[in-house]
Each structure stands twice: as C-alpha cells, then as structure tokens.
C-alpha positions in Angstrom: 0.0 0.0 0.0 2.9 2.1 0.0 2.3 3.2 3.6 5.5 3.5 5.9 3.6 4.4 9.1 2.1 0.6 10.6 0.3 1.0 14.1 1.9 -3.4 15.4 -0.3 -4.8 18.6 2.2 -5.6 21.5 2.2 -9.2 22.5 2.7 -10.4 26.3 0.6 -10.8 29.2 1.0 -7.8 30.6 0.5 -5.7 28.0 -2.7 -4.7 27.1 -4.0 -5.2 23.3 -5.6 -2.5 21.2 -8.4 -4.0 18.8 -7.6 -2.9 15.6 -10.3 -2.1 12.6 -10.0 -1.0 9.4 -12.8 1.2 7.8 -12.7 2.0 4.2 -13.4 5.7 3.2 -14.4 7.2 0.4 -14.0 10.7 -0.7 -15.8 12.2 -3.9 -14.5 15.1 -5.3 -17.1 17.5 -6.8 -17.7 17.6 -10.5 -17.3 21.5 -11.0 -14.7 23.8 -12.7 -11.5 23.6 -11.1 -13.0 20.9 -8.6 -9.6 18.3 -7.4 -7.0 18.8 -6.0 -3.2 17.9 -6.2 -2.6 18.6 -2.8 -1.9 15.9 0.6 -5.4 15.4 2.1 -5.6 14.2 5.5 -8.2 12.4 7.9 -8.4 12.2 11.0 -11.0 9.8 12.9 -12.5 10.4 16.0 -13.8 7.7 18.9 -15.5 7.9 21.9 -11.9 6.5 23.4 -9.2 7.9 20.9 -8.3 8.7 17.6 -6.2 8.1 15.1 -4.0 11.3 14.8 -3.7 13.0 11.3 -3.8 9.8 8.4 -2.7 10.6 4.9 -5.1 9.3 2.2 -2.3 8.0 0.2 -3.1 5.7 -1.8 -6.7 5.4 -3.7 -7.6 2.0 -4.7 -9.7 3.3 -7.5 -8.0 5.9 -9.3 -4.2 6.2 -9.5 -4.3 10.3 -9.8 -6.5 10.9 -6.5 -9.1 13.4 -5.8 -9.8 14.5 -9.5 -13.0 16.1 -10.7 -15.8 14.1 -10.7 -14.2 10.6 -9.0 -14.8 8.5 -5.8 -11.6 7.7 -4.0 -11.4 4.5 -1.9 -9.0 4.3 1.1 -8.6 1.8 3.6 
C-alpha cells in the first residue's frame, strides 16, 4: 500500500491489546470547474476512546491520480 507508518499490537501478558479495525473511506471530489486537487489530504478519525491522529489518504484504490473532478476515492 505504500504506507510506511504501521500501528503493530504488542504481544505479552502484561500488555494490554488494542483492537484494531479497518474502515474503508471514500471521498468524492465535486464535479465542477476547477474541482480536485493535487494537494496531501488528511483524515483524521474520532472515537469515543481515541483517535487516530492526522492519516494521509495516500493511496486510492480506485483511481491512481487521486481526488480529480468528478471521481470516488477509496481508502482503507
């Protein structure tokens, strides 16, 4: 995924584990002049517990040139 950030579970019984899950979001870019973007977009995610700090929507697994006019990005 090209991703060099990876959140790794510690192991041990004295450790506690953090469930992981992995949503997938999509982002659809309007369909107007001069709509997209070639600039980083982040996300961040908020729980009732935590959240994940600023993500980098890196990688689209529909479109290789991200957040163009008139497409729906999928990132997981």
């Amino acid at each position: 995924d090209g991703q060099i950030e990876r959140e790794l579970p510690a192991l041990g019984s004295n450790l506690a584990v953090k469930a992981t899950t992995t949503y997938h979001v999509t982002v659809t870019t309007g369909d107007v002049k001069n709509a997209g973007t070639d600039a980083n977009v982040y996300l961040t995610l908020y729980g009732t517990k935590d959240d994940t700090g600023s993500l980098l929507l890196k990688n689209s697994s529909t479109f290789k040139d991200k957040f163009e006019r008139g497409h729906s990005d999928v990132f997981a």
